[in-house]
C-alpha positions in Angstrom: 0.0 0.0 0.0 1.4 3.8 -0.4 0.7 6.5 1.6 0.5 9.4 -0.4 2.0 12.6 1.4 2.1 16.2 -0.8 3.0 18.6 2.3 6.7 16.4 2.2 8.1 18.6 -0.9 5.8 21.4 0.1 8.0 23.0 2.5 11.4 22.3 0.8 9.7 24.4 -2.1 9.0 27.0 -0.3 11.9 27.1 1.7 13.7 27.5 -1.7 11.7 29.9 -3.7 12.1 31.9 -0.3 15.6 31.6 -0.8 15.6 32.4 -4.5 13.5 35.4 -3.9 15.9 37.0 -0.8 19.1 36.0 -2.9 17.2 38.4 -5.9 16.3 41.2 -3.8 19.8 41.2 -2.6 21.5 41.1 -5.7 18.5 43.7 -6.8 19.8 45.9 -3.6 23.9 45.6 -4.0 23.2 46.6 -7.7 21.2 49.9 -7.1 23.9 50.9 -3.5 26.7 50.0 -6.3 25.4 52.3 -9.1 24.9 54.8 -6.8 28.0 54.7 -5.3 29.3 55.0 -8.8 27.3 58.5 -9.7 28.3 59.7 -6.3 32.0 58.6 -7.0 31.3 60.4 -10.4 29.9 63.7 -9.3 32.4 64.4 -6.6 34.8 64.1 -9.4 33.2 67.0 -11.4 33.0 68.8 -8.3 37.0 68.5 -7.6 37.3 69.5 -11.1 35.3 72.3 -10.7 36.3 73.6 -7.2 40.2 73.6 -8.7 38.6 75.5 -12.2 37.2 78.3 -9.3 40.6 78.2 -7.7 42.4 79.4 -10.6 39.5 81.9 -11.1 39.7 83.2 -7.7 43.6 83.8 -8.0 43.2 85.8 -11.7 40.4 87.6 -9.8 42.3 88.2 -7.1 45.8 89.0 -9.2 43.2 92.0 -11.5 41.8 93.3 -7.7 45.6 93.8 -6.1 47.3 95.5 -9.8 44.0 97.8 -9.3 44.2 98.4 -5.7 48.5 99.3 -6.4 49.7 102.3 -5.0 50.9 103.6 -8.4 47.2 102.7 -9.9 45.9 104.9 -7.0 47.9 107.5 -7.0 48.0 107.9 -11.2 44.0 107.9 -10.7 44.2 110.5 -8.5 46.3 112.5 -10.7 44.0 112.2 -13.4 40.7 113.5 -11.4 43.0 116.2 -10.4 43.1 115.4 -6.6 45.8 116.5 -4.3 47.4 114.5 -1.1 46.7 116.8 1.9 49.6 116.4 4.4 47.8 117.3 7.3 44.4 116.3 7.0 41.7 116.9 9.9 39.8 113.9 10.9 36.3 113.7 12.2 35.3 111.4 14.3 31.8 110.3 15.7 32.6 111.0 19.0 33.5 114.1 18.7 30.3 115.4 16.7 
């Protein structure tokens, strides 16, 4: 006589597709934490890339501010809207108003 039992193979089943389905889902979640560990990667590369374009950029800036701000630049503007350099000049002061 054979018993007949169908719950036997049930549980292996679903003990496997279980399986299958976590091992998916992992794969599924390393794949998206990877990719966006690779556009992170990528934009922080653009962004070193810019911040040493805006270096350079800062220093011409700065190099154009200090040859404007030079005592001869002043002192030939000066000339040329016809101010003098007053030797002793009288200072007012908050405080005293």
């Amino acid at each position: 006589m054979t018993i007949i039992q169908p719950n036997k193979h049930k549980e292996i089943k679903r003990l496997t597709v279980s399986l299958g389905a976590f091992i998916v889902v992992s794969i599924l979640v390393w794949m998206f934490v990877y990719m966006q560990t690779v556009n992170l990667s990528h934009d922080l590369a653009r962004a070193k890339n810019r911040l040493e374009e805006m270096k350079v950029e800062n220093a011409e800036l700065k190099d154009r501010y200090y040859n404007l701000v030079d005592a001869d630049n002043l002192e030939r503007l000066a000339a040329e809207r016809g101010l003098v350099k007053d030797k002793n000049p009288q200072w007012a002061f908050v405080s005293q108003l």
